[in-house]
C-alpha positions as CSV (number, residue, x, y, z in Angstrom):
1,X,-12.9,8.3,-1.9
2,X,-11.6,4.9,-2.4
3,X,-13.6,2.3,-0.5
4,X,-12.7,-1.9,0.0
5,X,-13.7,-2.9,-3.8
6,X,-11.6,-0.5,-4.8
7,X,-8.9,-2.3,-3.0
8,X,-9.8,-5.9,-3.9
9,X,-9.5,-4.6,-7.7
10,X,-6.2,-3.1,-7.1
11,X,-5.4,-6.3,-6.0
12,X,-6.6,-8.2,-8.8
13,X,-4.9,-6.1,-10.8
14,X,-1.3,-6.6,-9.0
15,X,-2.4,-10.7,-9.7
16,X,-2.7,-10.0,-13.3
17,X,0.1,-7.6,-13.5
18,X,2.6,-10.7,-11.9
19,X,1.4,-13.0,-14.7
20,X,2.5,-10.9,-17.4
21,X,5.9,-10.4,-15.4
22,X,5.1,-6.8,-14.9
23,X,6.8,-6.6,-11.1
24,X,6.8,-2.9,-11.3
25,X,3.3,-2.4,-12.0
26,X,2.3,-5.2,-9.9
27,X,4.3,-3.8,-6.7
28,X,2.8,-0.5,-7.4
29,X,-1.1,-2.1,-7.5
30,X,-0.4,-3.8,-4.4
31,X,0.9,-0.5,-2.4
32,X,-2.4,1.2,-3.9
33,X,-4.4,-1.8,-2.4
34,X,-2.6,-1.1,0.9
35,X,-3.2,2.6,1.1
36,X,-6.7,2.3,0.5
37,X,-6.9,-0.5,3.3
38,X,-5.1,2.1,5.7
39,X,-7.4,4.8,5.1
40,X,-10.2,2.6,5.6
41,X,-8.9,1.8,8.1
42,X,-8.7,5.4,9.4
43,X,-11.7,6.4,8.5
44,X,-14.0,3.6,9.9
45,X,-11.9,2.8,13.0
46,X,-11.9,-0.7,11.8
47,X,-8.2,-1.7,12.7
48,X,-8.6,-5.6,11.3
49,X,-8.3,-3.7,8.1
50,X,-4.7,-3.1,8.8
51,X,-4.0,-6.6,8.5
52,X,-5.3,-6.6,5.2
53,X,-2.7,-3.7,4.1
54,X,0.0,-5.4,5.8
55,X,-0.9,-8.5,3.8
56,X,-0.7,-6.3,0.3
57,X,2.6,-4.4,1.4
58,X,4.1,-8.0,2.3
59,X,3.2,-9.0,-1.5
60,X,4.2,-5.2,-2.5
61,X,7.8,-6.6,-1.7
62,X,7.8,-10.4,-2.1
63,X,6.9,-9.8,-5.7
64,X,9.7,-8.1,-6.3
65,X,11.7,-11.1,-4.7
66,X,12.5,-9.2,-1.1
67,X,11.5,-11.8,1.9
68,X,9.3,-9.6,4.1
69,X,7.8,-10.9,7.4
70,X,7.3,-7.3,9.4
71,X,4.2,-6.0,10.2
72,X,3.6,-2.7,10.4
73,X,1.5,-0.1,12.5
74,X,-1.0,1.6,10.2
75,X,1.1,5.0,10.7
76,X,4.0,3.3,9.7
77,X,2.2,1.8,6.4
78,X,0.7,5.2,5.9
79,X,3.8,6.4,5.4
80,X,5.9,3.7,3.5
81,X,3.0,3.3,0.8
82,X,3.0,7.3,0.6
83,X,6.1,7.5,0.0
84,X,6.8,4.2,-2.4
85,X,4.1,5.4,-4.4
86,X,5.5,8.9,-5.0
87,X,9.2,8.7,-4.7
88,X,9.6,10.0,-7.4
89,X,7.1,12.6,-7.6
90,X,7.5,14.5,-3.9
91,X,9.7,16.0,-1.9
92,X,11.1,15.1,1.5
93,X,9.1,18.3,2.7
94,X,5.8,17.5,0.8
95,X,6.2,13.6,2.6
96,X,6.6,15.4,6.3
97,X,4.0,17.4,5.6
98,X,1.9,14.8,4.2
99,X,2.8,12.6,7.4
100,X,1.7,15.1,9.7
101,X,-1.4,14.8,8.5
102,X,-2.4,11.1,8.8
């Protein structure tokens, strides 16, 4: 399972990504940053963690040049990363089911 460093590389990846003007990849390395910090945050019951997915959704959407100031629950990040990640990969069903789950 994905841990913090994972995160914090994902990250580092998104910053290298938005140098070479690679939005797409970058917005997709942030979202992967914010899933891990919401299952962390899951997992270890460790809700400041949540702040730190909020933080990489925010730049998950600022670097594509949408001005984002929500913040999420970490059930409602759960599902937005899931399903931005994989939009075009799953189904509506598969995402229910998948959101059931969390």
């Amino acid at each position: 399972m994905c841990n913090i460093k994972d995160a914090k590389r994902w990250i580092k990846l998104a910053e290298m990504q938005v140098k070479e003007n690679n939005v797409e990849k970058a917005r997709e390395s942030y979202l992967e940053a914010a899933s891990i910090y919401v299952l962390q945050a899951e997992f270890t019951k460790n809700d400041h963690l949540v702040e730190h997915a909020n933080e990489c959704y925010k730049m998950s959407r600022e670097v594509s040049g949408e001005k984002w100031e929500k913040v999420l629950t970490k059930q409602e990040l759960a599902k937005r990363t899931l399903f931005e990640l994989n939009e075009d990969k799953i189904t509506v069903e598969d995402l229910r089911m998948e959101i059931e789950n969390v």
